[in-house]
Backbone as CSV, one residue per row, in Angstrom:
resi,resn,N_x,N_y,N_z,CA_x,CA_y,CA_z,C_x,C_y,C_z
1,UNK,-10.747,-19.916,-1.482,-11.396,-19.978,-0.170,-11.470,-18.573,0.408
2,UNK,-12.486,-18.038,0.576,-13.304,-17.085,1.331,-13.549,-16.834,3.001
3,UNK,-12.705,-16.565,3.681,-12.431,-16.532,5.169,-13.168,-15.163,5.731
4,UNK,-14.181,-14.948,6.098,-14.898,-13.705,6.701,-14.483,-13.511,7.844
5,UNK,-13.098,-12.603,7.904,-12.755,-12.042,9.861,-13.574,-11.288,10.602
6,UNK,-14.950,-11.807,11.118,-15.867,-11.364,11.925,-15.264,-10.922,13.693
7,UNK,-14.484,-11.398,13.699,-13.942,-11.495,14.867,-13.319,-9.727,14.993
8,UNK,-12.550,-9.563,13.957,-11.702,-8.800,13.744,-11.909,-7.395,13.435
9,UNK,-13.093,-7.186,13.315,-14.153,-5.715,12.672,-14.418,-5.289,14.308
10,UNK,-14.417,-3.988,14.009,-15.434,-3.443,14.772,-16.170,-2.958,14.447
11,UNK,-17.553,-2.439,14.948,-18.905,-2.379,14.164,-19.816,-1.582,14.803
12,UNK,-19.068,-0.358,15.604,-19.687,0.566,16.160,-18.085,1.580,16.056
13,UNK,-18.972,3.068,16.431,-17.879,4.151,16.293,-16.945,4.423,15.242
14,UNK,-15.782,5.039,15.654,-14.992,5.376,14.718,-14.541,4.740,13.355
15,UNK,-14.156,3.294,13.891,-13.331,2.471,13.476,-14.498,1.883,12.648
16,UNK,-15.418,1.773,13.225,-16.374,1.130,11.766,-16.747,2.040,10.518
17,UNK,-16.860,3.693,10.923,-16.846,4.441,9.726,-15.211,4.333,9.115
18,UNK,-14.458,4.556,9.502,-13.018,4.762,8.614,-13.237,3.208,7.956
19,UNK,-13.275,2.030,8.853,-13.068,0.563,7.718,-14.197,0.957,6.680
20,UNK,-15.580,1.507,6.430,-16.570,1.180,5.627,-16.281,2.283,4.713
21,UNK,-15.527,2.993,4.911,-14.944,4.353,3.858,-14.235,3.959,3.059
22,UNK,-12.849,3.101,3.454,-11.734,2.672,3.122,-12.437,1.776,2.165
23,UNK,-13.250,0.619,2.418,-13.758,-0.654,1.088,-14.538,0.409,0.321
24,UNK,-15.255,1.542,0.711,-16.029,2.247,-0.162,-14.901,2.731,-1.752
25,UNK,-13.782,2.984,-0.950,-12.929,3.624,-1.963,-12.301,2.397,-2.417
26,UNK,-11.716,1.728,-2.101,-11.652,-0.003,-3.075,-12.394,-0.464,-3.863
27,UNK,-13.276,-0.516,-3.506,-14.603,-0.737,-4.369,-15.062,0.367,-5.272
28,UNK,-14.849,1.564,-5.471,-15.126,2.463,-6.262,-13.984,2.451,-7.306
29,UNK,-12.359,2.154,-6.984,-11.447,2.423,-7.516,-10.663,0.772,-8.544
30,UNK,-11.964,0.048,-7.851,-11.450,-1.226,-8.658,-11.644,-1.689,-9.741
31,UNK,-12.648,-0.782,-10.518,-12.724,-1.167,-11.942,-11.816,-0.738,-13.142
32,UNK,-11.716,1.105,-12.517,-10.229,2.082,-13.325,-8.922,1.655,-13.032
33,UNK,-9.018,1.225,-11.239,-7.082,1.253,-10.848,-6.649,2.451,-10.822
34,UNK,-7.063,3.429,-10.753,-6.585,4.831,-10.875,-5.231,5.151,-9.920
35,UNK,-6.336,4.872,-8.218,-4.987,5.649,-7.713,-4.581,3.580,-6.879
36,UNK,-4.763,2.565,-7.043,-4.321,2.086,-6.600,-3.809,0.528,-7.354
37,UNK,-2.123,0.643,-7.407,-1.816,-0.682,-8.480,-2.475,-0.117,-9.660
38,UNK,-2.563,1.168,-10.579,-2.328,1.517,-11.897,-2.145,0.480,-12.548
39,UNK,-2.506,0.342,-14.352,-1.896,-0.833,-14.689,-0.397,0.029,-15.402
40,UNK,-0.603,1.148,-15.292,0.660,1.747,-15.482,2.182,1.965,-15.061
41,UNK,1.820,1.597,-13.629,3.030,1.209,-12.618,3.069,-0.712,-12.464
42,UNK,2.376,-1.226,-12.914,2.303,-2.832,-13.122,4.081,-3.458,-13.354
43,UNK,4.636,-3.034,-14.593,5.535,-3.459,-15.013,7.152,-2.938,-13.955
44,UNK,7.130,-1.622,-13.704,7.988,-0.803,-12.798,7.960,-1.690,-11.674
45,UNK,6.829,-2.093,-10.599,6.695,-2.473,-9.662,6.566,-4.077,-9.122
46,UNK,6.310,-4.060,-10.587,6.102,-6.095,-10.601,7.617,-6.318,-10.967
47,UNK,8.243,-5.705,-11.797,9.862,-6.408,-12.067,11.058,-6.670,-11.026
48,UNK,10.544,-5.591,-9.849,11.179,-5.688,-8.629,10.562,-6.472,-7.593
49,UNK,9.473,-6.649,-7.975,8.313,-7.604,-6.920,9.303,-8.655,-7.543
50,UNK,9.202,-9.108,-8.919,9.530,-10.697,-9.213,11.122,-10.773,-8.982
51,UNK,11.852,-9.850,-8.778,13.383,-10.132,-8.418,13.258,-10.518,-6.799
52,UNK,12.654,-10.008,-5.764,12.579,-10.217,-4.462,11.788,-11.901,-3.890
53,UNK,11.180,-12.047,-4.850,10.556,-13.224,-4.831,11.284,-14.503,-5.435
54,UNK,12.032,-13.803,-6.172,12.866,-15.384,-6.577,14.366,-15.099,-5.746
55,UNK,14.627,-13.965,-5.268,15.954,-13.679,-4.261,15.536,-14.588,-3.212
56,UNK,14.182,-14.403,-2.723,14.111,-14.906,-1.013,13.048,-16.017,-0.762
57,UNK,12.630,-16.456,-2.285,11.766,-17.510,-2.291,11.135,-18.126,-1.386
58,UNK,10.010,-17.382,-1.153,9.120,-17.217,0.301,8.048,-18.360,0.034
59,UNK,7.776,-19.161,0.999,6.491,-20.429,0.828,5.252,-19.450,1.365
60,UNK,5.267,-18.337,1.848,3.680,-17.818,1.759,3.716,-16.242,1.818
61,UNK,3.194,-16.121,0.777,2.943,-14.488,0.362,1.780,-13.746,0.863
62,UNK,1.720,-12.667,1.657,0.386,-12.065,2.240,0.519,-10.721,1.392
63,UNK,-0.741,-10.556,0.753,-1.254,-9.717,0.268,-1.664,-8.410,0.804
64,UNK,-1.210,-7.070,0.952,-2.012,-6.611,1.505,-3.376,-5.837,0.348
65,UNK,-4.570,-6.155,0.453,-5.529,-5.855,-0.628,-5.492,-6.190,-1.985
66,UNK,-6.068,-6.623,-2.410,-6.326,-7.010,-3.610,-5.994,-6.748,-4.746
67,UNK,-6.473,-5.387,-4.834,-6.309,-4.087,-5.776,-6.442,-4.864,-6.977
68,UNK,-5.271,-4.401,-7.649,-5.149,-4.876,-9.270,-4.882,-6.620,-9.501
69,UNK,-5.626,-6.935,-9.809,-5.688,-8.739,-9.693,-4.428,-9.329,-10.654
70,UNK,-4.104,-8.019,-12.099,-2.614,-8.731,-12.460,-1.385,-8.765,-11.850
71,UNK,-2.070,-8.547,-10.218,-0.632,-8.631,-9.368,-1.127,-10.147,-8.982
72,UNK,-1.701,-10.524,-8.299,-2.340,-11.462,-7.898,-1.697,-12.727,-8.928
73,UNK,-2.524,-12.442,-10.410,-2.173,-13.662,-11.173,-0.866,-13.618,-11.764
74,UNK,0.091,-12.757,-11.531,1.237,-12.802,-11.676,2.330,-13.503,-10.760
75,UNK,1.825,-13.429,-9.231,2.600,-14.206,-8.493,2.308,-15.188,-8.566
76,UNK,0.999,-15.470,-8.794,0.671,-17.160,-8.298,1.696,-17.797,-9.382
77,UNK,1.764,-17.338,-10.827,2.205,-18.218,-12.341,4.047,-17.936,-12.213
78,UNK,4.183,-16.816,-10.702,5.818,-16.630,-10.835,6.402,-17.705,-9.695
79,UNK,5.470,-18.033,-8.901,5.706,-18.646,-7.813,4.832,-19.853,-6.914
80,UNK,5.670,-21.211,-5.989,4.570,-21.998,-6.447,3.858,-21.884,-4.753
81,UNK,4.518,-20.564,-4.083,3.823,-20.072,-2.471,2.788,-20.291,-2.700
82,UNK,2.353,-20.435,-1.702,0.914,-20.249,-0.962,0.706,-18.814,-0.838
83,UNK,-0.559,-18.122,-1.241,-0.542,-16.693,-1.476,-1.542,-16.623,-0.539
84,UNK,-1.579,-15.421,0.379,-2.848,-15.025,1.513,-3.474,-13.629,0.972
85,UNK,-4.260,-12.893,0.342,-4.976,-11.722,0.637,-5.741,-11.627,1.430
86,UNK,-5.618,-10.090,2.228,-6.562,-10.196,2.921,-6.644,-8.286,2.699
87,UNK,-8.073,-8.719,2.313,-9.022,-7.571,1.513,-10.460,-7.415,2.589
88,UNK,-10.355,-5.958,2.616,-11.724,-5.430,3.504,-12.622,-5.726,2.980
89,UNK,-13.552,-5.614,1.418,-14.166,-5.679,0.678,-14.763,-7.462,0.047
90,UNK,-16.100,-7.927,0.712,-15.819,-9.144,0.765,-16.464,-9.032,-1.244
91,UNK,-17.622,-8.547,-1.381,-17.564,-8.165,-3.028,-17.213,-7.975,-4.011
92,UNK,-15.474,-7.636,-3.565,-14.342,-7.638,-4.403,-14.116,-9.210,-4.582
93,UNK,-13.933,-9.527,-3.273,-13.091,-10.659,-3.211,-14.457,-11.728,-4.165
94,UNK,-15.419,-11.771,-3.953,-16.484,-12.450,-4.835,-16.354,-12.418,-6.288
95,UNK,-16.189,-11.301,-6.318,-15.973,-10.836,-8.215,-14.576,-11.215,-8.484
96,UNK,-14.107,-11.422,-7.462,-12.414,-12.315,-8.224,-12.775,-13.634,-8.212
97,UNK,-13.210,-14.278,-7.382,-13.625,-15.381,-7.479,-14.328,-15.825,-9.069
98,UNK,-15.035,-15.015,-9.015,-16.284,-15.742,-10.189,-15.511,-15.379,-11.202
99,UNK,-14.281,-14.151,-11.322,-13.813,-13.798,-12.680,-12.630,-15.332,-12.555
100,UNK,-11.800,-15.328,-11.835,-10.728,-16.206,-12.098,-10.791,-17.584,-11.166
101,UNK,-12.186,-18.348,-10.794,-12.155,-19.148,-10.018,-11.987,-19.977,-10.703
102,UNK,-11.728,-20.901,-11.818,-11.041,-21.115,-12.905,-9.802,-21.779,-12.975
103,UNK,-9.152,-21.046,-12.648,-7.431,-20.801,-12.931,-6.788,-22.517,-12.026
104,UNK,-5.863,-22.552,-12.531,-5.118,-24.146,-11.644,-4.808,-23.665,-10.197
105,UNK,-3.960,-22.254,-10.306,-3.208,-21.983,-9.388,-4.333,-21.339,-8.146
106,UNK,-5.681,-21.630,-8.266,-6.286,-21.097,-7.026,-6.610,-22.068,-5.551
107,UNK,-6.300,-23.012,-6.262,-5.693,-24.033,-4.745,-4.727,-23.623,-3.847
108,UNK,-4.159,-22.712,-4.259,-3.013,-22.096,-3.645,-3.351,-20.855,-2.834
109,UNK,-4.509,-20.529,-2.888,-5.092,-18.739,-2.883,-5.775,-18.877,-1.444
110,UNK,-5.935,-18.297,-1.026,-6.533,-17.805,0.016,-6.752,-16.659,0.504
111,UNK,-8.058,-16.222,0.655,-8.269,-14.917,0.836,-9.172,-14.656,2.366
112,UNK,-9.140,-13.472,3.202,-9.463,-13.126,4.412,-10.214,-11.893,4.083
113,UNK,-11.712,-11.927,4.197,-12.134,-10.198,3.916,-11.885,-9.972,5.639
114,UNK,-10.906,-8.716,5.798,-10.385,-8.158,7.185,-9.851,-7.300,7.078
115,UNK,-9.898,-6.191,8.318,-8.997,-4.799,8.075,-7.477,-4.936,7.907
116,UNK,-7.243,-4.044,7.583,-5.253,-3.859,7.533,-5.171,-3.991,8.876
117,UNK,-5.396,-3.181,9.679,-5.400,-2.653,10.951,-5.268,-3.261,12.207
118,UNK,-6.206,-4.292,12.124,-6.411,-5.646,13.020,-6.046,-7.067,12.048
119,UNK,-4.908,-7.105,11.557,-4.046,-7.929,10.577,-4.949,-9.758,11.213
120,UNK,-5.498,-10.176,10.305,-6.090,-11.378,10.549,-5.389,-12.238,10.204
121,UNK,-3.687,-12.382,10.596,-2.626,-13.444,10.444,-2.135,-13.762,11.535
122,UNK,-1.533,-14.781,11.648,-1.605,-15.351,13.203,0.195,-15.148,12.693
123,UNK,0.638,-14.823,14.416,1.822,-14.755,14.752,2.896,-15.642,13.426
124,UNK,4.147,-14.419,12.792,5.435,-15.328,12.214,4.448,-16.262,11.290
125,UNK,3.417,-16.240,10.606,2.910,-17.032,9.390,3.553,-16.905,8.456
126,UNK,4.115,-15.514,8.098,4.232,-14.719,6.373,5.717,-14.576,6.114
127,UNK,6.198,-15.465,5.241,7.215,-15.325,4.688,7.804,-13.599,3.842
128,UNK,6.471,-13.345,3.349,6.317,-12.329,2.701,5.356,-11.332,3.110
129,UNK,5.270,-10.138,2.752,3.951,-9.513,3.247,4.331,-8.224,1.925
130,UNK,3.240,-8.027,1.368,3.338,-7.168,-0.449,2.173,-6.142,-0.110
131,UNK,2.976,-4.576,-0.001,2.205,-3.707,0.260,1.859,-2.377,-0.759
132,UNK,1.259,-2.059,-1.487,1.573,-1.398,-2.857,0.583,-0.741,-3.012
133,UNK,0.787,0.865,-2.566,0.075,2.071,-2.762,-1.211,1.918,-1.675
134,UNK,-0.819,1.463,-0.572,-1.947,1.548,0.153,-1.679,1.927,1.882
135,UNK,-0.427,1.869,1.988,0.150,2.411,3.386,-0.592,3.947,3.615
136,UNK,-0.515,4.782,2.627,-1.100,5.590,3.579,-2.167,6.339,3.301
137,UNK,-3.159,4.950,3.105,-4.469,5.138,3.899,-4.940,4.371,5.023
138,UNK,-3.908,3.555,5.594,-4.018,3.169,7.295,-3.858,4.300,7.767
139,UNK,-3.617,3.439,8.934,-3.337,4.201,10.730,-1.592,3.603,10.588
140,UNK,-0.668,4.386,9.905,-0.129,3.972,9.649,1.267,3.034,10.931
141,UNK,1.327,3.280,11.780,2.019,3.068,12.942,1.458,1.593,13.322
142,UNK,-0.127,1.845,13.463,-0.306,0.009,13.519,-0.708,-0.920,13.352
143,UNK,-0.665,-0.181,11.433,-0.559,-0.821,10.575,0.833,-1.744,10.620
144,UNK,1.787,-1.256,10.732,3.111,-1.676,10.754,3.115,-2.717,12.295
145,UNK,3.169,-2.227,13.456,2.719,-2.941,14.676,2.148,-4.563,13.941
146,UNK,1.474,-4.245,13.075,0.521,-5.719,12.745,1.189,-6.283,11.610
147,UNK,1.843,-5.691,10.920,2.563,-6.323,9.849,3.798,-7.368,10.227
148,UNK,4.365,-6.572,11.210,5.704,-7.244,11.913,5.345,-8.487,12.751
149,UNK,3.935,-8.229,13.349,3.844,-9.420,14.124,3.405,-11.042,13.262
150,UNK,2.861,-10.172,11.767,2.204,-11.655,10.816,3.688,-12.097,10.410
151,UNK,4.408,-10.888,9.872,6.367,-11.595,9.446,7.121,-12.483,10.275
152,UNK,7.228,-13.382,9.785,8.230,-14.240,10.522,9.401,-13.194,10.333
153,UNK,11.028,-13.714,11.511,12.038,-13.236,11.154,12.867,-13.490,10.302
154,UNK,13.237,-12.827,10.024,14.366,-12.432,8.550,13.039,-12.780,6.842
155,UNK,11.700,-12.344,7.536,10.758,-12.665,6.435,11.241,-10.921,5.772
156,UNK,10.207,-11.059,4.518,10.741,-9.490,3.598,9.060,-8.915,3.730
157,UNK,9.205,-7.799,3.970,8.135,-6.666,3.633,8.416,-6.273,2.800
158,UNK,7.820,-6.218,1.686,7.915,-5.756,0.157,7.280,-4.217,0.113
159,UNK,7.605,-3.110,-0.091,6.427,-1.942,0.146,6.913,-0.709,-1.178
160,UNK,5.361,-0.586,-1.905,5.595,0.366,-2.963,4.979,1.441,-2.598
161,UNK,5.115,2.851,-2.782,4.009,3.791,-2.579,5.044,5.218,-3.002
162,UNK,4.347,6.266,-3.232,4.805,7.210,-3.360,5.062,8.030,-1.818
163,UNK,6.571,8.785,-1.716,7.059,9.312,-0.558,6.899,10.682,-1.152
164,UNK,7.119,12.017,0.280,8.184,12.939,-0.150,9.369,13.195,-0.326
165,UNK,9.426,13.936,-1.570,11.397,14.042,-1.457,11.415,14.784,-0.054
166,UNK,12.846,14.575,0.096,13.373,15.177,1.851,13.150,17.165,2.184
167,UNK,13.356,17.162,0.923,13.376,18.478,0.715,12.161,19.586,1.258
168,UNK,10.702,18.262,1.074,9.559,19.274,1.458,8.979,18.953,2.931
169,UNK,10.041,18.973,3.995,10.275,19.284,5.074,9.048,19.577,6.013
170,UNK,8.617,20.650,5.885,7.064,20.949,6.268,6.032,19.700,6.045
171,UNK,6.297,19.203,4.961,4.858,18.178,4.385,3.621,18.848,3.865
172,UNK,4.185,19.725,2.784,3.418,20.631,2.191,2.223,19.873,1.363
173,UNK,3.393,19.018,0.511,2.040,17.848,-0.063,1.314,17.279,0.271
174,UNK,2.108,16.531,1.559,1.150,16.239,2.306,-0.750,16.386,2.474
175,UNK,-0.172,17.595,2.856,-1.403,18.898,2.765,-2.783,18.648,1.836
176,UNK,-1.940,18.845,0.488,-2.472,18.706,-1.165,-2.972,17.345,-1.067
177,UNK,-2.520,16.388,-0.881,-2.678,14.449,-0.818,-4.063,14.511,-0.116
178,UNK,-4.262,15.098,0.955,-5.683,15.072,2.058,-6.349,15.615,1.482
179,UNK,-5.851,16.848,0.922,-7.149,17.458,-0.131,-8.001,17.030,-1.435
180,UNK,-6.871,16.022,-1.888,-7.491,15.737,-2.705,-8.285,14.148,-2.081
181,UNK,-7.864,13.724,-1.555,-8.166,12.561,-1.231,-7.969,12.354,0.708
182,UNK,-9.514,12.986,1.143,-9.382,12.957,2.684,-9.253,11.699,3.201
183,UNK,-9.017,10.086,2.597,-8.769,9.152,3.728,-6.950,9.049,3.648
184,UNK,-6.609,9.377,2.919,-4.996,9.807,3.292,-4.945,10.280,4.403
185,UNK,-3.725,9.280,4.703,-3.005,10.069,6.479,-1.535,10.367,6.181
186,UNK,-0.596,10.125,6.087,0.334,10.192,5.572,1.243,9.776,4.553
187,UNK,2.070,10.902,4.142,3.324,10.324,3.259,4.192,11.243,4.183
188,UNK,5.434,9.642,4.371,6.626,10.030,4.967,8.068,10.533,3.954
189,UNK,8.444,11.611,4.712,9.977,12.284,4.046,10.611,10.418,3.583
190,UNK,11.249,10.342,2.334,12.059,9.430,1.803,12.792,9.117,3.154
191,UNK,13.889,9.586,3.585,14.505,9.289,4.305,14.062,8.889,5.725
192,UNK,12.874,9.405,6.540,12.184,9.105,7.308,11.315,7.751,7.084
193,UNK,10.637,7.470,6.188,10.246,6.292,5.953,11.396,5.346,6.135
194,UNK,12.367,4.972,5.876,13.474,4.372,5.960,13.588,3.620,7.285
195,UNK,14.021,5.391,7.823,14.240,5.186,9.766,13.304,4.631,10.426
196,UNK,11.862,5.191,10.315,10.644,4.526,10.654,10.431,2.784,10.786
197,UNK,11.131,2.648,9.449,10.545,0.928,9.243,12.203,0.558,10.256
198,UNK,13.042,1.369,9.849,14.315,0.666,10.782,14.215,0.618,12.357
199,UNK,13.492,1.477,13.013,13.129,1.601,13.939,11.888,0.797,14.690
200,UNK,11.291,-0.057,13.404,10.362,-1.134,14.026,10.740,-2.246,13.673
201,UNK,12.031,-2.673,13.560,13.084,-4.050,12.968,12.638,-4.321,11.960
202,UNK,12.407,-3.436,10.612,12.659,-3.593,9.500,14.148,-2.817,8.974
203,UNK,14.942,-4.255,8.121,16.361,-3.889,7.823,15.993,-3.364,6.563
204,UNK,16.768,-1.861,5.881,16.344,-2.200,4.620,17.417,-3.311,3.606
205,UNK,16.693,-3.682,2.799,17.514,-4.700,1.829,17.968,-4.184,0.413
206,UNK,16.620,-3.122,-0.073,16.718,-3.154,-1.728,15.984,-1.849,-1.304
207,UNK,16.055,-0.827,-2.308,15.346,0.237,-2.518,15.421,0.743,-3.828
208,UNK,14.665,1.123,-4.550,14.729,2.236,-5.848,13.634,3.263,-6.252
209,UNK,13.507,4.782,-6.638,12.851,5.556,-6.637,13.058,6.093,-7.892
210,UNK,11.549,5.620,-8.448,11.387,6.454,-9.834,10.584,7.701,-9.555
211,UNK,10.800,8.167,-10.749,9.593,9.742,-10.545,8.512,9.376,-11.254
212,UNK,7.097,9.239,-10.854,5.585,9.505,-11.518,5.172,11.111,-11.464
213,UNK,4.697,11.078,-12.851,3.793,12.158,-12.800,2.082,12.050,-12.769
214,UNK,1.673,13.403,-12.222,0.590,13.126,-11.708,-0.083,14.155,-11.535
215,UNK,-1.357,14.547,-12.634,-1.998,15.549,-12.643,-3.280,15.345,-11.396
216,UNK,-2.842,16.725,-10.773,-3.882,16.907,-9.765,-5.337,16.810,-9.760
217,UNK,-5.619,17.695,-10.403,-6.982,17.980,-11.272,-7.330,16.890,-11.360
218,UNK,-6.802,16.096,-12.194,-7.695,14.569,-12.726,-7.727,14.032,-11.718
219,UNK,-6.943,13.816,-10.684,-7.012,13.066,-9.650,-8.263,13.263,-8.609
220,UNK,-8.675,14.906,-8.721,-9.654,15.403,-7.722,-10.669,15.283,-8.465
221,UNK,-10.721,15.312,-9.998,-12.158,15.284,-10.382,-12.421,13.596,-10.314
222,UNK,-11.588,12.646,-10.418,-12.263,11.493,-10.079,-12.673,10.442,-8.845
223,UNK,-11.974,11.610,-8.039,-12.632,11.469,-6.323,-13.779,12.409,-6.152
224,UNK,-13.667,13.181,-7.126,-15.395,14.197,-6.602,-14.405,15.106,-5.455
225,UNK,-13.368,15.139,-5.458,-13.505,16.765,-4.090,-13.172,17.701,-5.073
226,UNK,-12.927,18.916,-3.945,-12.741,20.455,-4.047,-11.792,20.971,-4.683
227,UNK,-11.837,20.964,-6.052,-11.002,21.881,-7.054,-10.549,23.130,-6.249
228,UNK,-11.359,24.409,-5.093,-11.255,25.110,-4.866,-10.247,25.343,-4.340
229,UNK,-10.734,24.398,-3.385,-9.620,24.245,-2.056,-8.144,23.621,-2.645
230,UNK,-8.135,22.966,-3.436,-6.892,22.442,-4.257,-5.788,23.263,-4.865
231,UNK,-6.636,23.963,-5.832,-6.259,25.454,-6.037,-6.108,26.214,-5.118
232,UNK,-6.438,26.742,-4.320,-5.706,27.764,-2.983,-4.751,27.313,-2.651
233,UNK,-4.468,25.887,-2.697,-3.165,25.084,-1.521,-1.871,25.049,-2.800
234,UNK,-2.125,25.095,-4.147,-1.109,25.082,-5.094,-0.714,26.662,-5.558
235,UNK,-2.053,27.705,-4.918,-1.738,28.891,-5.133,-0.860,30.027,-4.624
236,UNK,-0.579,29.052,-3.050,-0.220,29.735,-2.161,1.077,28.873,-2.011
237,UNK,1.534,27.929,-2.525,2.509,26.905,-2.560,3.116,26.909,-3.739
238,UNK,3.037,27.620,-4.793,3.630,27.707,-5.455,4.691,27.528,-6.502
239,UNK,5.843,28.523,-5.359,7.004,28.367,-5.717,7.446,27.227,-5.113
240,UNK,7.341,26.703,-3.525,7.901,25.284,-3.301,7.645,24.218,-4.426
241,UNK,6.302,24.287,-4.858,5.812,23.176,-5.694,6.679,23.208,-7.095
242,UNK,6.619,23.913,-7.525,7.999,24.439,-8.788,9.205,24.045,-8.598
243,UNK,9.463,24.160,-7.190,11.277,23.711,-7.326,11.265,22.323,-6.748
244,UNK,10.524,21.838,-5.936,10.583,20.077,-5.311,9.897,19.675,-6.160
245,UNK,8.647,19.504,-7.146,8.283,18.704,-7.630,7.522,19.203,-8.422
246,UNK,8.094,19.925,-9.452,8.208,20.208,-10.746,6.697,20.613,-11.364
247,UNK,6.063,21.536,-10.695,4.754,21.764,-11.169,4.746,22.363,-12.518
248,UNK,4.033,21.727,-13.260,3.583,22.322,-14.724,2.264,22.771,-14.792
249,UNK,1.818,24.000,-15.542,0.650,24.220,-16.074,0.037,24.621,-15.056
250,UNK,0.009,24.322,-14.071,-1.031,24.670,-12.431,-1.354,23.670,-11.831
251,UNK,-1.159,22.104,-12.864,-1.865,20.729,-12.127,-1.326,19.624,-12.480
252,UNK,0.025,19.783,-12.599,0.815,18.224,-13.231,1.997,18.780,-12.098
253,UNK,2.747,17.792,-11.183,3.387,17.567,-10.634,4.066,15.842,-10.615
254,UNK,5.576,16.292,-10.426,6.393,15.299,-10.634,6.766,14.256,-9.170
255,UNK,6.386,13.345,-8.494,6.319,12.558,-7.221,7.566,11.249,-6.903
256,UNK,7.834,11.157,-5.774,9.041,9.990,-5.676,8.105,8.848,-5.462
257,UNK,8.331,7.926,-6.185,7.630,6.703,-5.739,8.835,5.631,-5.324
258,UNK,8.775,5.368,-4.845,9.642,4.783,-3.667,9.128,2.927,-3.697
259,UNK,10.140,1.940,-4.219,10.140,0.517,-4.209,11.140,0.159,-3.950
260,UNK,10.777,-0.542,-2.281,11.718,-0.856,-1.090,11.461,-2.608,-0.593
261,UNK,12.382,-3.162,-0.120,12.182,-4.474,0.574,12.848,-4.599,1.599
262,UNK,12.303,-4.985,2.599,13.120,-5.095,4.059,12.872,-5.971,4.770
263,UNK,14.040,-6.014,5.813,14.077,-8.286,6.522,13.795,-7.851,7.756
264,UNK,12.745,-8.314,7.758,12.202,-8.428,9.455,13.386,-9.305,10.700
265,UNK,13.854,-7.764,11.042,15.138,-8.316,12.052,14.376,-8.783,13.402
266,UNK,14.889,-9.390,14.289,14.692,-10.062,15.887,15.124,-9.092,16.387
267,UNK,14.562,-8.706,17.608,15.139,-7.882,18.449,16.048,-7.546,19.161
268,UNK,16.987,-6.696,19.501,17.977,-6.740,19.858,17.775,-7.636,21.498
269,UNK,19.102,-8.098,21.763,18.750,-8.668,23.280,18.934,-7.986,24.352
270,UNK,19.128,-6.705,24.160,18.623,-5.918,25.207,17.407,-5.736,25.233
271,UNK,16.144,-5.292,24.447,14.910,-4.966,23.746,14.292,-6.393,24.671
272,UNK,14.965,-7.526,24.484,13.932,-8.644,24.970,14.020,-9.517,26.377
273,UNK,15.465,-8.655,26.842,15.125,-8.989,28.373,13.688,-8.435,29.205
């Protein structure tokens, strides 16, 4: 089932160019998987997805985006929830349809084409909410604002994505991340991401951080930007890039990817007088 959040778009100004950018790059990136749900990070990220899911055995899973669909048909066959995506891109969501409309477990499926942003889940629905390599290309602050309000309490936010180590302080990569890819807004210091989600009553529960590597270059030539400008920012960065995250050759660097789960706490009762 196919739910169009018309309500929920806006369709003038800002907010309608950033949403029609954002499905532009979903839709461009959904046939490779390149930079989002890899099928290379599949196994790393799904083995801790499927431990959190049978720890806290949630009756409804919210998706955030679609992305790689062997996430999709992996929960439905791990679990017998009710699964929600809700994907900007209603064309995506069509071409999943017609590829796997099929399957037993799509009685169970439900999908919302709607922004992250303006979360098209009604208050405490989501047992679960599964966020993986896509935090930061929101608005990331309320993005979260909207996540907490679809979580019921003591529900789990599941969230994968690559951080900075603590070390690069400035947010040098940062920097490099926009360059190569201008709808990036942020990546938070490891330890700041933490505080952040603790600071909007997310407890953490589970965390683990592997290292990906990740050649630059390839990354910019298959977004189409500026080698130039890429190169100046690794030229002049150097030596940081050498000692935090292990630059080789001029365009392979070593990244924390960060797979975390956290329980949507109630507010303190001071907070809700």
């Amino acid at each position: 089932m196919i739910r169009q959040n018309t309500t929920k778009i806006y369709y003038g100004g800002k907010e309608s160019m950033k949403f029609e950018t954002l499905q532009q790059l979903l839709e461009y990136d959904a046939s490779l998987h390149t930079l989002i749900e890899p099928d290379s990070r599949f196994a790393m990220v799904f083995d801790r997805l499927k431990d959190c899911i049978e720890t806290y055995k949630p009756h409804v899973i919210v998706k955030i985006g679609l992305g790689n669909p062997k996430y999709i048909e992996a929960i439905m066959q791990l679990s017998k929830a009710l699964c929600v995506v809700v994907e900007p891109s209603l064309p995506l969501l069509q071409s999943f349809y017609a590829r796997s409309g099929t399957q037993e477990w799509m009685n169970r499926l439900y999908t919302i084409a709607g922004n992250f942003n303006d979360f098209p889940i009604d208050y405490y629905k989501a047992d679960m909410l599964v966020c993986i390599d896509c935090l930061d290309l929101l608005d990331t602050g309320r993005a979260i604002d909207e996540f907490r309000r679809a979580l019921q309490f003591e529900g789990v936010f599941f969230l994968a994505g690559f951080v900075l180590p603590n070390e690069d302080i400035e947010g040098i990569f940062d920097e490099i991340a926009h360059t190569i890819n201008p709808l990036h807004t942020d990546y938070y210091l490891e330890d700041d991401l933490k505080t952040f989600l603790t600071l909007n009553e997310f407890g953490l529960a589970k965390s683990h951080t592997e290292k990906v590597t990740v050649n630059l270059f390839s990354v910019a030539e298959y977004l189409g930007t500026s080698n130039q400008q890429l190169q100046q920012l690794i030229d002049e960065n150097k030596e940081l890039l050498s000692d935090i995250y292990m630059l080789q050759n001029n365009e392979t660097v070593t990244l924390p990817y960060m797979i975390s789960a956290y329980i949507r706490q109630k507010p303190s009762s001071d907070e809700t007088i």
